[in-house]
PyMOL commands that place a pseudoatom at each C-alpha (Angstrom):
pseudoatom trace, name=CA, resn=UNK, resi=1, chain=A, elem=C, hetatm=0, pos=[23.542, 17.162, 40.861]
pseudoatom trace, name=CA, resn=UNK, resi=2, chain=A, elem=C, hetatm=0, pos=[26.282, 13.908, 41.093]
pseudoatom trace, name=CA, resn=UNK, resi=3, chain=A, elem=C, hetatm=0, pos=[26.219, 11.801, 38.051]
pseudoatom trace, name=CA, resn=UNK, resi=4, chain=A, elem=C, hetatm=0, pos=[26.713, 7.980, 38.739]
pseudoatom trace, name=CA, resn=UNK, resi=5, chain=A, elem=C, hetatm=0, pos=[29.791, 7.156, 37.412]
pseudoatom trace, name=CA, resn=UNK, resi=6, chain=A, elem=C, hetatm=0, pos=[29.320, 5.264, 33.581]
pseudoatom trace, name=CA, resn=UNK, resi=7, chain=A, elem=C, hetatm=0, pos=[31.746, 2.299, 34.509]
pseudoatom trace, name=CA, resn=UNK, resi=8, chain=A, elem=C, hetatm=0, pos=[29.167, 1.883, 37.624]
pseudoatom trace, name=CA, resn=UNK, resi=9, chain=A, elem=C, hetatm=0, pos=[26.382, 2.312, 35.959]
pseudoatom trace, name=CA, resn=UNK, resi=10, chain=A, elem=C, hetatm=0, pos=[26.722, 0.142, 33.327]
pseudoatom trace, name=CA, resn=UNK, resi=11, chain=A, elem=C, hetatm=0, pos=[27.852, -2.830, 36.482]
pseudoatom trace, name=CA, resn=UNK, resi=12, chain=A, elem=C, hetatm=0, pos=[24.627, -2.639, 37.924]
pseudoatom trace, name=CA, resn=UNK, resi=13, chain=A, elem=C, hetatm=0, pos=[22.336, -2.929, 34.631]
pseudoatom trace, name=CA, resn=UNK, resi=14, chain=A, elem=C, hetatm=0, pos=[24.781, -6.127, 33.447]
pseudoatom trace, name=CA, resn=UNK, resi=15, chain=A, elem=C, hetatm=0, pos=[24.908, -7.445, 36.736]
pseudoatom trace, name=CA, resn=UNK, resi=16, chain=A, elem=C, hetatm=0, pos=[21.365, -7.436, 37.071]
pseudoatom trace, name=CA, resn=UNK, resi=17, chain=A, elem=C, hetatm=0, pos=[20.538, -8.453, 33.308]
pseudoatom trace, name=CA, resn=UNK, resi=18, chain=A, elem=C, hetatm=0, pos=[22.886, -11.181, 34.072]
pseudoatom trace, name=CA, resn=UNK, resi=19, chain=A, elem=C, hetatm=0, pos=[21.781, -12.952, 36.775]
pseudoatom trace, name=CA, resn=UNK, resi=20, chain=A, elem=C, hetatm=0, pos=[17.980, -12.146, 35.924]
pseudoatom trace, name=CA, resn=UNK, resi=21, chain=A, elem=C, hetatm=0, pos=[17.268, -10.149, 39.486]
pseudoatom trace, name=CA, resn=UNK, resi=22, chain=A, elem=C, hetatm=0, pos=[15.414, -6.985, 38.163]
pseudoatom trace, name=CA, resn=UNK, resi=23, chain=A, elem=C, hetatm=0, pos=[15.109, -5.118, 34.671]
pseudoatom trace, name=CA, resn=UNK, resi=24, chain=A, elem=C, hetatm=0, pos=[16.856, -2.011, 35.135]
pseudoatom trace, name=CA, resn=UNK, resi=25, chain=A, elem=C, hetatm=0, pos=[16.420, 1.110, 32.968]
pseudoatom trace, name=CA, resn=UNK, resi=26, chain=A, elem=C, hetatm=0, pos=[19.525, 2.859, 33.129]
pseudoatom trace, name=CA, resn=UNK, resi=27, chain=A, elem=C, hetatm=0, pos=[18.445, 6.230, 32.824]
pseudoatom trace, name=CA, resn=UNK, resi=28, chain=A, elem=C, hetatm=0, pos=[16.359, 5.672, 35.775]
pseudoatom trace, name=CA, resn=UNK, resi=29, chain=A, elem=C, hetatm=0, pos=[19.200, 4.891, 38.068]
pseudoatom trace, name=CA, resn=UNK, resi=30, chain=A, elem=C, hetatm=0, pos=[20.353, 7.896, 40.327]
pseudoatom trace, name=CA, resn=UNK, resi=31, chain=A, elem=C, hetatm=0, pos=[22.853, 8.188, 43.511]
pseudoatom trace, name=CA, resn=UNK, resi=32, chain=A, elem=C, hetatm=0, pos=[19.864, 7.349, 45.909]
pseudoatom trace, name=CA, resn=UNK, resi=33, chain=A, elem=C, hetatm=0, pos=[18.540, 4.591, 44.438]
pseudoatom trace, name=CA, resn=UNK, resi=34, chain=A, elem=C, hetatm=0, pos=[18.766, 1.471, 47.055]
pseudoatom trace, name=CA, resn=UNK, resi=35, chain=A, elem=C, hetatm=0, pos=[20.213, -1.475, 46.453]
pseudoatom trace, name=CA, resn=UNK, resi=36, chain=A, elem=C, hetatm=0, pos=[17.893, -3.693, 48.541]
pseudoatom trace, name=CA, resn=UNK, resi=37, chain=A, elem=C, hetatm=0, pos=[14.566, -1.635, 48.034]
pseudoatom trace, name=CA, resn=UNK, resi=38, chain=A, elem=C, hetatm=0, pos=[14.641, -0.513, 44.442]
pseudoatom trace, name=CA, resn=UNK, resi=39, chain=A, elem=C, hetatm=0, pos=[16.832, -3.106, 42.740]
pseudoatom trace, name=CA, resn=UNK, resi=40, chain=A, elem=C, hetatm=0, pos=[15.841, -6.181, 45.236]
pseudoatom trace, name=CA, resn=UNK, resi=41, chain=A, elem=C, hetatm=0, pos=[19.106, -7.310, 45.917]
pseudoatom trace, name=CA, resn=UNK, resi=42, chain=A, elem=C, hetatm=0, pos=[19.111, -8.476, 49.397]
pseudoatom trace, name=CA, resn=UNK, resi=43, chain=A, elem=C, hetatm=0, pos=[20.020, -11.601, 51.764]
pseudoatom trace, name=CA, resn=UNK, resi=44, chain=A, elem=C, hetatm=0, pos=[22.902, -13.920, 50.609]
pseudoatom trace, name=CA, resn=UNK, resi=45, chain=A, elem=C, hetatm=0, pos=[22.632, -12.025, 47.065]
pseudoatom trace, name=CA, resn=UNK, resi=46, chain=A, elem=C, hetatm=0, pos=[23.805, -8.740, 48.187]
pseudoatom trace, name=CA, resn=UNK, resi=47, chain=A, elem=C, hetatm=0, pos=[27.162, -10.567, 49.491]
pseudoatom trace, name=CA, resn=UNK, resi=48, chain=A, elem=C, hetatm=0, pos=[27.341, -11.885, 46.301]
pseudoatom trace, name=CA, resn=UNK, resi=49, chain=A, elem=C, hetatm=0, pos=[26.742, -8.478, 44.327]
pseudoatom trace, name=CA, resn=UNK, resi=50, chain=A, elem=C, hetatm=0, pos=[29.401, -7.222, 46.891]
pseudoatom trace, name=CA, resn=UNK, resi=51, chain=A, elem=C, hetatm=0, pos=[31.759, -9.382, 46.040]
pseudoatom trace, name=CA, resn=UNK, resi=52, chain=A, elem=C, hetatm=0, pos=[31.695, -9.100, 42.263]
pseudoatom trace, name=CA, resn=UNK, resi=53, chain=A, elem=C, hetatm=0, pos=[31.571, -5.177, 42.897]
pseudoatom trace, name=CA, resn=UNK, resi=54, chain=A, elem=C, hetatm=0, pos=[35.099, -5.633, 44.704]
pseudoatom trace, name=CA, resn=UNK, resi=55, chain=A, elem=C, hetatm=0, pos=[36.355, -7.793, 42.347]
pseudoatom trace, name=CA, resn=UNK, resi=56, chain=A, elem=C, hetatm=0, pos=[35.078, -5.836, 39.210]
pseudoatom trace, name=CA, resn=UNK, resi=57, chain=A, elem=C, hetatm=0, pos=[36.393, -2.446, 40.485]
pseudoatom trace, name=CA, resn=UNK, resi=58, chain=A, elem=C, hetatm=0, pos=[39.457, -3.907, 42.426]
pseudoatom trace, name=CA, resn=UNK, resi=59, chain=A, elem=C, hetatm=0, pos=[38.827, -2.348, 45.886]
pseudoatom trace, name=CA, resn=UNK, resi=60, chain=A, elem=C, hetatm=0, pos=[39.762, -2.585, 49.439]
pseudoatom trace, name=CA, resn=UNK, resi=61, chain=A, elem=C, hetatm=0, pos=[36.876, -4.179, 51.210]
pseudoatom trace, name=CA, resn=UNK, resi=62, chain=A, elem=C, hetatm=0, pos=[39.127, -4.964, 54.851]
pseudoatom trace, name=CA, resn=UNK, resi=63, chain=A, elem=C, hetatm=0, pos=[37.344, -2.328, 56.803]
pseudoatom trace, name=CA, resn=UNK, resi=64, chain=A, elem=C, hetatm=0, pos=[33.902, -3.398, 55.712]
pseudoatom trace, name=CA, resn=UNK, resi=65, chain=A, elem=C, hetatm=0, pos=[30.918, -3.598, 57.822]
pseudoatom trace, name=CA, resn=UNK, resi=66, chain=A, elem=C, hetatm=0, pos=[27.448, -4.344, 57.886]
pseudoatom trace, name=CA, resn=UNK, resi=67, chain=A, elem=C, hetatm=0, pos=[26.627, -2.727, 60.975]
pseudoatom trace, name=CA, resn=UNK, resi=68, chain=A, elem=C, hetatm=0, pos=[27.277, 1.019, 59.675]
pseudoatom trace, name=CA, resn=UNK, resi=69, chain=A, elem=C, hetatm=0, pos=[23.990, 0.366, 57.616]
pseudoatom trace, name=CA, resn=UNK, resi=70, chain=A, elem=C, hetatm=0, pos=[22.513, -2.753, 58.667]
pseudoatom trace, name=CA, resn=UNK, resi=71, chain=A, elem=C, hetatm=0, pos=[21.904, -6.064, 56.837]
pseudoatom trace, name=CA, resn=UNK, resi=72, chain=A, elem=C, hetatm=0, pos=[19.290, -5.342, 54.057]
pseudoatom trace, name=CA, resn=UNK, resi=73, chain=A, elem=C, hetatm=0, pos=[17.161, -8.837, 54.683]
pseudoatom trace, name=CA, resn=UNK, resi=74, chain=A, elem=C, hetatm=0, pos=[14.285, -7.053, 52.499]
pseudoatom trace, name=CA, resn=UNK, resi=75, chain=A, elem=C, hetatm=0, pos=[10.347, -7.251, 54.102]
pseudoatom trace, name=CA, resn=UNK, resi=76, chain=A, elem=C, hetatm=0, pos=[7.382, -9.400, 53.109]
pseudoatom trace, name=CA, resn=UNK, resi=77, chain=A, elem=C, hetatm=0, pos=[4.929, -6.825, 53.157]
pseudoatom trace, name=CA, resn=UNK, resi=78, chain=A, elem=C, hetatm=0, pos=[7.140, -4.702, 50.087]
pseudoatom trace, name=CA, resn=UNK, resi=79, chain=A, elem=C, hetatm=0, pos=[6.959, -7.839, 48.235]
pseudoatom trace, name=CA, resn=UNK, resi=80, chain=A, elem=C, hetatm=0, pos=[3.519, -8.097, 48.599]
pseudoatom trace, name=CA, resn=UNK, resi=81, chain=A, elem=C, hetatm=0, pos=[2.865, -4.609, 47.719]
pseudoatom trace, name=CA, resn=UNK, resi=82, chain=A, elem=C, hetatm=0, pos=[5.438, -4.594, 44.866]
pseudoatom trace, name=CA, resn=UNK, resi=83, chain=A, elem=C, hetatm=0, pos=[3.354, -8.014, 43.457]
pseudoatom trace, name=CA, resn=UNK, resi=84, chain=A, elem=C, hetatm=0, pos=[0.273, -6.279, 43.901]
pseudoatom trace, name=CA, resn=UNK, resi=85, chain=A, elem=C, hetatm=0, pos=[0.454, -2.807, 42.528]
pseudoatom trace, name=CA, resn=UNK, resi=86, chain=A, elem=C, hetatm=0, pos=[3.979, -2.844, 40.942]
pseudoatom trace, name=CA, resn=UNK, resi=87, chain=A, elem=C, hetatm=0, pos=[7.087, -0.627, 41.651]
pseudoatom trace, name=CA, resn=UNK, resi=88, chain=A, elem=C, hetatm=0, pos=[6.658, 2.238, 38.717]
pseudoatom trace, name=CA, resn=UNK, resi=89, chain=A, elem=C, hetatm=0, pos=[4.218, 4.275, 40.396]
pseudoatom trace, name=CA, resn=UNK, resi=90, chain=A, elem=C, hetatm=0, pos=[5.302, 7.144, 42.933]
pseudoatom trace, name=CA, resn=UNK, resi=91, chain=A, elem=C, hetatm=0, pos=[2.565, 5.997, 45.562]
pseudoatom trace, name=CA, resn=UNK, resi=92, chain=A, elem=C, hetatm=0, pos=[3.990, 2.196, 45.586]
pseudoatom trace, name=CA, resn=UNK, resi=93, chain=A, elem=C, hetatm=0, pos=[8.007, 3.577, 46.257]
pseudoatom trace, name=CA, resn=UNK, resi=94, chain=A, elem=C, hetatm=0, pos=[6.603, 6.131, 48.869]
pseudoatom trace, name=CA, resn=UNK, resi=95, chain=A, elem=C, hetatm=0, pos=[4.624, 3.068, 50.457]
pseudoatom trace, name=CA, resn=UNK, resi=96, chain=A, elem=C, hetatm=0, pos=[7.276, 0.746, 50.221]
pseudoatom trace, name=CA, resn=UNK, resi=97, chain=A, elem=C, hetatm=0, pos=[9.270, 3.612, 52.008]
pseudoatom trace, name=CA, resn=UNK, resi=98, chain=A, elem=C, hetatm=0, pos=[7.246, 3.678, 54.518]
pseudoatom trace, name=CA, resn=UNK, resi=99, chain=A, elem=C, hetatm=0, pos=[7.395, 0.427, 54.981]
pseudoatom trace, name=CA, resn=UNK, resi=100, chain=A, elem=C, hetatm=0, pos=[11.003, -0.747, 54.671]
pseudoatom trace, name=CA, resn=UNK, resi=101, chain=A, elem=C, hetatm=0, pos=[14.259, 1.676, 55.384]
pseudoatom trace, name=CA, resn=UNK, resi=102, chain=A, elem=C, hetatm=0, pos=[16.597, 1.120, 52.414]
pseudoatom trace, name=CA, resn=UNK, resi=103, chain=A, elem=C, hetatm=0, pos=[20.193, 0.876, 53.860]
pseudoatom trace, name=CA, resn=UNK, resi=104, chain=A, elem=C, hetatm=0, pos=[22.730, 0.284, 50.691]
pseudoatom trace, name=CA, resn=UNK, resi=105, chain=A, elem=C, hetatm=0, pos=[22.917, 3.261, 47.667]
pseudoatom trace, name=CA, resn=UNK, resi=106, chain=A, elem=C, hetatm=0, pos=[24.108, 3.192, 44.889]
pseudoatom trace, name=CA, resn=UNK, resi=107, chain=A, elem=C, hetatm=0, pos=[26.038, 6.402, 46.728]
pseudoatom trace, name=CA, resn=UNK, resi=108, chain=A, elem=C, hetatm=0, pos=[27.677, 4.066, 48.499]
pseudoatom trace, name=CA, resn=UNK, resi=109, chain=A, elem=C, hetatm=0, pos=[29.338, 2.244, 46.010]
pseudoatom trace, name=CA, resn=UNK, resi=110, chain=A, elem=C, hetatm=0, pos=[30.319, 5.565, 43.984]
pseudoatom trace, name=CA, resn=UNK, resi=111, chain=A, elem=C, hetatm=0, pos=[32.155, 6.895, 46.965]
pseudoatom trace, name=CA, resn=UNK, resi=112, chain=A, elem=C, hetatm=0, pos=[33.641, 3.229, 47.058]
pseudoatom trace, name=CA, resn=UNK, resi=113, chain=A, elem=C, hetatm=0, pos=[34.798, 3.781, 43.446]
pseudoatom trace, name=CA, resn=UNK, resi=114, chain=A, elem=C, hetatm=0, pos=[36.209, 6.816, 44.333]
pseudoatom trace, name=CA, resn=UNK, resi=115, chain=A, elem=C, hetatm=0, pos=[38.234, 6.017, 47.429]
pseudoatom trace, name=CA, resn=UNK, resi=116, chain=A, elem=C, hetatm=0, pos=[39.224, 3.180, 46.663]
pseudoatom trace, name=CA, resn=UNK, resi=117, chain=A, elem=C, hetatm=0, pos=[37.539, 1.618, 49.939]
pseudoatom trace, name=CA, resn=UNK, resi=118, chain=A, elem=C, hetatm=0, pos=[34.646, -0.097, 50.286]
pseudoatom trace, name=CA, resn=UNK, resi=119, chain=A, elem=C, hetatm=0, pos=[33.553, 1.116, 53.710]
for i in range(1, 119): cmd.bond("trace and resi %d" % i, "trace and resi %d" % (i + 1))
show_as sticks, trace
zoom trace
């Protein structure tokens, strides 16, 4: 199994810690954890987690497009069951699954480091 890449990694734990969105473990981050589901980065935020990923990792971001995965604008009914019961146990994520389609990995952005290309 595909490793996220350390520089990455360690990107989305400060950026998060920074800017106070969600405590992320580390260790618990993998390729297909989403960006807008399991880290809550969504509406005008994820442009602005976008743009510091470009910036941070100096990539080509011309070809860019929200419409190959849709504009993560999060759902009401996750947040309610995320305030209710939490987001640790295996029952809530399925739920919240269920629920909301995630759109944005983290495999995303790895194949973004990689290329070069943010597409």
């Amino acid at each position: 199994m595909e490793e996220i890449l350390p520089p990455l990694k360690e990107f989305i734990v400060d950026y998060c810690n920074r800017y106070k969105l969600h405590h992320v473990d580390p260790g618990s981050l993998s390729l297909d954890t989403s960006i807008d589901l399991d880290l809550d980065i969504f509406d005008i935020e994820i442009d602005l987690f976008l743009a510091d990923f470009v910036d941070q990792f100096k990539l080509d971001q011309s070809k860019f497009t929200w419409y190959k995965y849709g504009y993560p604008k999060g759902s009401t009914r996750v947040r309610i069951i995320k305030t209710m019961f939490g987001y640790n146990s295996t029952w809530v994520k399925q739920l919240a699954k269920y629920c909301y389609e995630p759109k944005f990995k983290v495999r995303h952005l790895q194949e973004a480091v990689k290329t070069g290309r943010l597409l």
